[in-house]
N, C-alpha and C positions, 0 to 999 in steps of 0.2 A: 163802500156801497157796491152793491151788485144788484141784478137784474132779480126781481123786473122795476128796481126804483130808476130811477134818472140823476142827474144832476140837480140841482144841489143836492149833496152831501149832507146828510143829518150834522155833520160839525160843521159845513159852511153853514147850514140855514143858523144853527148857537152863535156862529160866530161872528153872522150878521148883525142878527139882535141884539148884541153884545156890542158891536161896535157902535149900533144906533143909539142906544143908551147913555154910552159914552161918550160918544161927539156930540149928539144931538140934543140928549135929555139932560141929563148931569150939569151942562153948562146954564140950563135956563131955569131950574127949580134949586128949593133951599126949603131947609127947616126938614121936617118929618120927609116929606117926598125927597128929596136931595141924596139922606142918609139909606132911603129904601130903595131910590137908584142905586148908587153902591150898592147895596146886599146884594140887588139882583145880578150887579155886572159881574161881582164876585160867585158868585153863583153860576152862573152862566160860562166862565170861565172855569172855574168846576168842572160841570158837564163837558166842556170840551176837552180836560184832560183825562178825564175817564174815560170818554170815549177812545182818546187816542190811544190813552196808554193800558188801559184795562184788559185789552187782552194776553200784551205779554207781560203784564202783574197778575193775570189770573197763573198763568203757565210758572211764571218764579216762584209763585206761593206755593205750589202745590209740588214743584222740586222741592222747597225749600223747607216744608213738612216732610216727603218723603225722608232728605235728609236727617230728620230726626228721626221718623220711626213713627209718625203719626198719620190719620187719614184726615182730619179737618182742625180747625178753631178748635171746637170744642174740645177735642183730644187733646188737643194740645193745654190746651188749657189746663185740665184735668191731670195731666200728666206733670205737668212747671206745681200745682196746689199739693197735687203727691210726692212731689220732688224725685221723679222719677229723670228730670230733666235738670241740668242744673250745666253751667262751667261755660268754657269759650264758644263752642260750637253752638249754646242756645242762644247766648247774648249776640253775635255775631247776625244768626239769624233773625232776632227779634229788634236787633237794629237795622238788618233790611227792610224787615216788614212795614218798620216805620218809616224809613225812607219812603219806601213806593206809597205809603200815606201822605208822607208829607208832598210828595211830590202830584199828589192831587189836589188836595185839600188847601195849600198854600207851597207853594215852590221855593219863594223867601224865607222859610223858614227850615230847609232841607238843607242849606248853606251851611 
């Protein structure tokens, strides 16, 4: 964060409510509200990986199309259906991209 916000931090304030959730809600409710606790903590923790880490996943993304010859998703896309793209250097890249997915969307499973 920077001026002219203050303190907290847009990931401290997620990361509050996230903690609240989890200490405080999670342990007293069950049944339907229990399971929508979790979503939301899961959730919430989301947001705070994106936030951390999104900006330098936006920067490796956009190397990591340069490296092929492409300017976005779309191209790229359009490019792998024309098989214009194909071999070590795409797979390579298209296993990082999913890394820095996975490592927002669930981090256990980037393992």
């Amino acid at each position: 964060m920077s001026a002219p916000h203050d303190l907290p931090t847009t990931t401290q304030l997620v990361a509050a409510v996230r903690e609240f959730l989890q200490a405080d809600v999670l342990p007293e409710v069950e049944g339907r509200v229990r399971f929508h606790t979790r979503v939301a903590i899961n959730v919430l923790g989301m947001v705070e990986r994106e936030i951390e880490l999104g900006p330098s996943h936006t920067a490796s993304h956009a190397e990591r199309l340069a490296l092929l010859g492409v300017a976005d998703d779309a191209e790229l896309a359009k490019a792998i259906r024309e098989g214009d793209l194909e071999g070590g250097a795409l797979l390579g890249v298209l296993a990082e991209i999913v890394r820095d997915k996975l490592a927002v969307a669930n981090p256990r499973h980037a393992e």
